[in-house]
C-alpha positions as CSV (number, residue, x, y, z in Angstrom):
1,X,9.0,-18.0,-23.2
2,X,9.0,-14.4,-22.0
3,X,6.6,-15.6,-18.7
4,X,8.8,-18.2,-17.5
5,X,12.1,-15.6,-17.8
6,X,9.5,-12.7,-16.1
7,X,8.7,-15.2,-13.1
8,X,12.8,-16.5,-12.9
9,X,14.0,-13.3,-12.9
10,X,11.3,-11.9,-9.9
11,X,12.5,-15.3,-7.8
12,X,16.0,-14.7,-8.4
13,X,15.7,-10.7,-7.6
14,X,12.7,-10.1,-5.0
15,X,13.7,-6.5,-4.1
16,X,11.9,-5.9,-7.8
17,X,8.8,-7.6,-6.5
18,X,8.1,-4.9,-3.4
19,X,6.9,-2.1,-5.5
20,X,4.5,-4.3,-8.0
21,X,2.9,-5.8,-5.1
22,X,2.2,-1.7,-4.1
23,X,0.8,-1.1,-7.9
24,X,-1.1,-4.1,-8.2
25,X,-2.1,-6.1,-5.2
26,X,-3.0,-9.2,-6.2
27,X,0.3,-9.9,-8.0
28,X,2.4,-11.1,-4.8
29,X,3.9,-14.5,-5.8
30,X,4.4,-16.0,-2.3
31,X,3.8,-12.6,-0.4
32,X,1.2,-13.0,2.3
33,X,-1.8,-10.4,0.6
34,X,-3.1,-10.6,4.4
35,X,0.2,-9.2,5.3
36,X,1.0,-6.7,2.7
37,X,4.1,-4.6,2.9
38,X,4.4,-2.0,5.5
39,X,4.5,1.5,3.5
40,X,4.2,5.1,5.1
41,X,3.0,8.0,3.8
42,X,4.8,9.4,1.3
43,X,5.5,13.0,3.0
44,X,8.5,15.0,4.3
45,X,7.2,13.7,8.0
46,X,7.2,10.1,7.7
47,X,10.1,8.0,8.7
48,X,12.6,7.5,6.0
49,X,12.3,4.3,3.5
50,X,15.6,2.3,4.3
51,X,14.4,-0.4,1.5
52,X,16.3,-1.2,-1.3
53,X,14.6,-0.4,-4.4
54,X,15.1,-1.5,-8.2
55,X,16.0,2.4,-8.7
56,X,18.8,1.8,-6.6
57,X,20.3,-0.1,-8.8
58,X,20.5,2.0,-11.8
59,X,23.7,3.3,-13.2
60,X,22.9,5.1,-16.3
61,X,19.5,6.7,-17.4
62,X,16.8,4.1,-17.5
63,X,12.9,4.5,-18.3
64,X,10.6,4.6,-15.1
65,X,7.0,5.6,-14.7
66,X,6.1,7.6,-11.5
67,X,3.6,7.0,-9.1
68,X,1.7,9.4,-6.7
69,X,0.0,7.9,-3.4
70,X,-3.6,9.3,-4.1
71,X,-7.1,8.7,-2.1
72,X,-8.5,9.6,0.9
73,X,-6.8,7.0,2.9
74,X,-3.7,7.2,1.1
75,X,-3.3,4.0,-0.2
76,X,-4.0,4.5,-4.1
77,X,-0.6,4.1,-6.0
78,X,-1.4,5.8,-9.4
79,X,0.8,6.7,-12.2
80,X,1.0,10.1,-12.8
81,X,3.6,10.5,-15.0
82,X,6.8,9.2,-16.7
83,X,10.8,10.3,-16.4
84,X,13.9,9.0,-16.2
85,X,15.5,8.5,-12.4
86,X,19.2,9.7,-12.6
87,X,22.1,8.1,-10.5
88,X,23.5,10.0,-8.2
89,X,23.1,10.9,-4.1
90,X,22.9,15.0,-5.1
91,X,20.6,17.6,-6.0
92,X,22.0,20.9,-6.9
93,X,25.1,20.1,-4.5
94,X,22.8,18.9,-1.8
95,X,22.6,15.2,-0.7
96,X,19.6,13.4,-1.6
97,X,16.9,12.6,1.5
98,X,17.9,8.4,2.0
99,X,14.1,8.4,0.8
100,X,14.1,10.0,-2.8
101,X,16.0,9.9,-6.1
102,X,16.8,12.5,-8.5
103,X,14.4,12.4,-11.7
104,X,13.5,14.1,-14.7
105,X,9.5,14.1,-15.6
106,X,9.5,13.4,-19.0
107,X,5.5,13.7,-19.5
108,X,2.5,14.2,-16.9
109,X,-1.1,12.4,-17.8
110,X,-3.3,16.0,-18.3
111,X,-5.4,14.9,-15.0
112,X,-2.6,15.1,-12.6
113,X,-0.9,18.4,-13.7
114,X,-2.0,20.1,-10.7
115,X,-1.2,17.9,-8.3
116,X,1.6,18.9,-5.8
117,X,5.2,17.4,-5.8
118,X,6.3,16.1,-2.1
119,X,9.7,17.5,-2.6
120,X,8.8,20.8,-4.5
121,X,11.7,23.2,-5.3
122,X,10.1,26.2,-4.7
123,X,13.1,28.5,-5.1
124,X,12.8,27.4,-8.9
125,X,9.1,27.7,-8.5
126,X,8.8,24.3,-9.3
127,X,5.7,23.1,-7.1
128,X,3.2,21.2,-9.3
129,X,3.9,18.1,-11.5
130,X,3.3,20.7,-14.8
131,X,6.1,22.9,-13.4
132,X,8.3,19.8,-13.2
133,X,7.6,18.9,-16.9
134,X,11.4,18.9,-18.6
135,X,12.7,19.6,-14.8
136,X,14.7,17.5,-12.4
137,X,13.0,17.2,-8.7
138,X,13.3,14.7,-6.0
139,X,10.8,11.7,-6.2
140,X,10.0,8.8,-3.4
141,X,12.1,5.8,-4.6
142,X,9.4,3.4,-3.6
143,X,6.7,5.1,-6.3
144,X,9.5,5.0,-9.2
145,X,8.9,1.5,-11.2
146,X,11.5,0.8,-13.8
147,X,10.5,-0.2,-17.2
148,X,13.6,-2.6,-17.8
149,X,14.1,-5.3,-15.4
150,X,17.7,-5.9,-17.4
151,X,16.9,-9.4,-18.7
152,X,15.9,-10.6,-22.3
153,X,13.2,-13.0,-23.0
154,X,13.9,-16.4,-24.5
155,X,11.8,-17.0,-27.1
């Protein structure tokens, strides 16, 4: 059954676990909920993400969903909007912050089209999540979940 492959494959591959436990807390199968993971803001300021990251393992254009830290403490993790994370460690010749990935934002949800990108490329005049629509910018790797985990579902 699909649950029993879900909850082997999560055991066998925690790295995949860290940013579900940021989406939805109370999925943490044997991480301490007191103890949550530590996170920091998502900003050009905060101390790079050294983490490894389910994104990091891509090698070919996969699905993701994208997630903005929202709320006045900062600790909302909502999705904003989907794309598709590309390999890679450059942007427009430039290396890629150890903190971000390069991704294309496929489609915004209409209530966060105004909302300001972290890394906005403003010599494109790409600055909002609606100017990234169709666009490639550079997005935190800890707020990109994949949709395919890469393992089937026995049935």
């Amino acid at each position: 059954m699909w649950k029993e492959s879900f909850f082997q494959f999560v055991k066998e591959n925690p790295h995949y676990l860290q940013p579900m436990v940021q989406v939805v807390p109370e999925f943490h199968l044997g991480i301490d909920p007191a103890d949550p993971p530590s996170r920091p803001p998502s900003s050009h300021g905060s101390a790079p993400d050294c983490g490894k990251y389910p994104v990091d393992d891509i090698t070919e254009n996969t699905p993701c969903t994208l997630h903005m830290t929202l709320g006045k403490r900062g600790k909302t993790l909502m999705k904003v909007a989907d794309g598709i994370p590309m390999p890679g460690h450059t942007f427009h010749t430039v290396p890629i912050p150890q903190e971000c990935a390069r991704v294309q934002i496929i489609k915004v949800d209409d209530k966060y089209l105004t909302c300001e990108l972290d890394y906005p490329n403003e010599e494109e005049g790409i600055e909002t999540l609606e100017d990234a629509i169709n666009q490639f910018v550079l997005w935190p790797r800890r707020e990109i979940i994949i949709h395919s985990l890469g393992f089937t579902s026995a049935t």
